[in-house]
N, C-alpha and C positions, 0 to 999 in steps of 0.2 A: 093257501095250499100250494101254490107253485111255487113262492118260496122256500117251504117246507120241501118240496119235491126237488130243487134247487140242492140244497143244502146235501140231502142224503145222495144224490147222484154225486157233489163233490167230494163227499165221504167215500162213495163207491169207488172212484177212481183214484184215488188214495192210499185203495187196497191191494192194486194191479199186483205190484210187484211182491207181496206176497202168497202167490199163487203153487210156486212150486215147495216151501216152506212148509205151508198150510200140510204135505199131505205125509212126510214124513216125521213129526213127533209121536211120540209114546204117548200111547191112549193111559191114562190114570182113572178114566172109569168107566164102566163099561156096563148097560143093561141089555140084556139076551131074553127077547118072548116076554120080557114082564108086564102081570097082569095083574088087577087088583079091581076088584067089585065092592058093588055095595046094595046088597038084595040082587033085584034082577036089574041095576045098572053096572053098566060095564064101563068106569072110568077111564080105564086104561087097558089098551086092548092089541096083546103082542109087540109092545114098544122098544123100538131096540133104538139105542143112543152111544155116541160115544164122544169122549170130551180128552183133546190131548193136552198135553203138559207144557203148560209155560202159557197158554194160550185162553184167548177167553170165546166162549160157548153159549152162544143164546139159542133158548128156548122160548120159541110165539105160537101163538095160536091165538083164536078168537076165546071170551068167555067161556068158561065149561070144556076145553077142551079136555081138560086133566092134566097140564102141567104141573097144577102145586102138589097136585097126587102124585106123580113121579117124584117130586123134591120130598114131599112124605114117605114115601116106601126108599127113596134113597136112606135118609135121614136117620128113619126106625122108627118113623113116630104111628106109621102104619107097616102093617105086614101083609107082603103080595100075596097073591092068590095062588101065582106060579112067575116061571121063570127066574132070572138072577140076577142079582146086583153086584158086580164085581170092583171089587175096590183098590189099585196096584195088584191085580191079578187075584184077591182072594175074596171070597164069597161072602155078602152081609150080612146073608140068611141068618133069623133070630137074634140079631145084633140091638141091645136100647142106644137110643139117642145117646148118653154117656157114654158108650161104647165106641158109637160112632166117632162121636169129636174125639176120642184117645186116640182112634186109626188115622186121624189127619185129616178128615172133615168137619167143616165149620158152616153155618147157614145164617139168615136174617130173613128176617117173616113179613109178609107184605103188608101184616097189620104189624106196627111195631111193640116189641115188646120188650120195655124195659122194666126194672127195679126203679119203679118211679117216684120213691120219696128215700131212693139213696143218692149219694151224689154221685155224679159224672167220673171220677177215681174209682170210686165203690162198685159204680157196675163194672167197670173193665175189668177191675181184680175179679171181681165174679167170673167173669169169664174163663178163668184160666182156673179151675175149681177140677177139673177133670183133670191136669196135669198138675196134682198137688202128690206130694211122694210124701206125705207125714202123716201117719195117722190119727186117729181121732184121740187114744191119747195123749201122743205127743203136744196135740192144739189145747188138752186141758190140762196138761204141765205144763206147757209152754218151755220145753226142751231148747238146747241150741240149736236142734236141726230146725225146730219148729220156725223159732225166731228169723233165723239166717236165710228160708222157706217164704214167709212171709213178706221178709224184705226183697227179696227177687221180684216174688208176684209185684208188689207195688214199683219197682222199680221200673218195669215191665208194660204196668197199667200206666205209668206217666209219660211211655216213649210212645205209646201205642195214642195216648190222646192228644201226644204233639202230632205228629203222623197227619190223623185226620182232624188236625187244626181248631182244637177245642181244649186246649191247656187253659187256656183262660178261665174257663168254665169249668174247671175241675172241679172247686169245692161247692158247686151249685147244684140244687137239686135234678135232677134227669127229666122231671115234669114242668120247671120255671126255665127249661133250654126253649128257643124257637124250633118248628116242627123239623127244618130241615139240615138242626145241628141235632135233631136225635135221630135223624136217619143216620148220621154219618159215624153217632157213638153207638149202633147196634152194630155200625161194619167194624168200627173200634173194637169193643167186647166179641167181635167173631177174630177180629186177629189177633186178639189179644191171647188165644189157645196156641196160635202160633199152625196154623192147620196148610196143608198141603195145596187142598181146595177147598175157596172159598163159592157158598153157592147163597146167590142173592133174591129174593121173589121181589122184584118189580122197586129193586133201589131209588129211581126216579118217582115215584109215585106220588104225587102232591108237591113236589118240588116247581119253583119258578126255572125261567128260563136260564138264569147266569148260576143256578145252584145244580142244572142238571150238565152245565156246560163242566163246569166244576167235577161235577163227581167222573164227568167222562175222563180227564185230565188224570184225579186223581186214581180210577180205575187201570187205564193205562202205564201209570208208573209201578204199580201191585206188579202188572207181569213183567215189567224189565227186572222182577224182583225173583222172577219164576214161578212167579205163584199163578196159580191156574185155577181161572175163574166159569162159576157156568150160572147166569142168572136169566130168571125169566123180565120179559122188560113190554111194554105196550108201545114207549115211544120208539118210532121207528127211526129216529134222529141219534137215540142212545147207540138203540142196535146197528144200524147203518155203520154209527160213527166208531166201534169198541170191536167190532165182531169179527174173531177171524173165522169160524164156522158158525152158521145158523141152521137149527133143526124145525119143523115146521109138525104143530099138530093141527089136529081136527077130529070132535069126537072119539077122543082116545085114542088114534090112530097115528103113525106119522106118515105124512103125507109127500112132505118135500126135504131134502137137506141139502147143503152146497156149502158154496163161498156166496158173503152178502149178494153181490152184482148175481148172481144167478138166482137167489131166491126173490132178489127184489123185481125180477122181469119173468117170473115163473106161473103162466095163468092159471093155474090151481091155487097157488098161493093166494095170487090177488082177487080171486074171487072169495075163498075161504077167510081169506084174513085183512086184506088190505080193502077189499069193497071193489063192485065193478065201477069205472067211468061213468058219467051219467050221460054221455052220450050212449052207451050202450044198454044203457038203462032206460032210454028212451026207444 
């Protein structure tokens, strides 16, 4: 643990000189009051969030708080109860998930979900299915737009699996990959639409230690790309290490938000989410 504790303090300090940076980019998404129930629980309860551009955005909280709820009514895959989801300034209200990823949002689900008996090519092209401009009978002519269409998407799909360093594995089934090269080709088929922001629910998740050091590395070079990331994440080594803002729930609520170093010494936070001392506990 004081290793552990070690590591994210030299992360913290790391971050110093991003302080005055931090507070002038363009926010790219923005929730105002949103709420979203389910009976008489209140998942998510007046939450307002914002995530600026170029920059990556964690979301923590303990179990149950409702952050995959917030990536959900982001998303479209559920609809708020109230409040807004603003996306480059305009409202997502009634927006489907296809909809979404057209507007320049992209996601990856903390259970993975891929096309598991296509290959590792085949899911990425899928991925790009929302920015296809040929229609349905063009694909059963098979037109020259169609053809010329197609070969884009796949051209597309092979830069995006060098990217996240799984060309090897292209012609391999998606379910014969090891668990922590299909985490890397769900973030694959999320950029493979080519999206603004990219939003991740807990990328590290089952990963070993040199696979998470890894994605940190690779998450980092996304936003010298400008691409603007907001994931939820449990390990605090990730978040510590990637974050240039962190928002803090609990019970649907948010609690805390800052720079790392601020939330990481925030006693509301550490008693909600990081656990008290067991001195203090005694």
């Amino acid at each position: 643990m004081a290793k552990d504790n070690n590591n994210i303090a030299t992360m913290i300090r790391s971050k110093q000189e991003n302080k005055e940076t931090d507070k002038t980019n363009k926010v790219v998404l923005e929730t105002d009051k949103l709420t979203k129930k389910f009976g008489g629980l209140i998942a998510v309860n007046n939450f307002d969030l914002k995530v600026s551009q170029g920059q990556i955005s964690s979301l923590i909280g303990p179990n149950g708080a409702g952050k995959t709820t917030v990536f959900n009514v982001v998303t479209g895959i559920y609809k708020a109860d109230s409040g807004k989801v603003l996306f480059q300034g305009e409202d997502l209200a009634g927006k489907k998930p296809h909809q979404i990823i057209k507007k320049g949002i992209a996601r990856t689900f903390q259970n993975i979900r891929l096309f598991s008996n296509m290959t590792c090519l085949e899911n990425v092209m899928a991925g790009q299915h929302c920015r296809s401009r040929e229609g349905t009978w063009s694909s059963i002519l098979q037109t020259p737009g169609q053809r010329k269409e197609e070969l884009e998407i796949k051209k597309n799909a092979e830069d995006r699996l060098k990217q996240v360093g799984l060309w090897r594995w292209r012609d391999e089934l998606a379910k014969n990959i090891a668990y922590g090269n299909q985490r890397m080709l769900e973030i694959g088929r999320a950029l493979a639409s080519n999206p603004d922001l990219l939003i991740l629910d807990e990328p590290s998740s089952g990963l070993n230690d040199k696979e998470s050091e890894d994605l940190i590395v690779f998450l980092k070079s996304l936003v010298k790309e400008n691409l603007t990331i907001l994931l939820i994440e449990h390990d605090m080594n990730v978040v510590m290490g990637i974050s240039h803002w962190v928002t803090v729930m609990d019970e649907g609520k948010k609690i805390a938000e800052g720079l790392p170093e601020d939330i990481y010494t925030n006693p509301q936070v550490i008693e909600a989410y990081l656990g008290k001392d067991e001195e203090e506990e005694e």
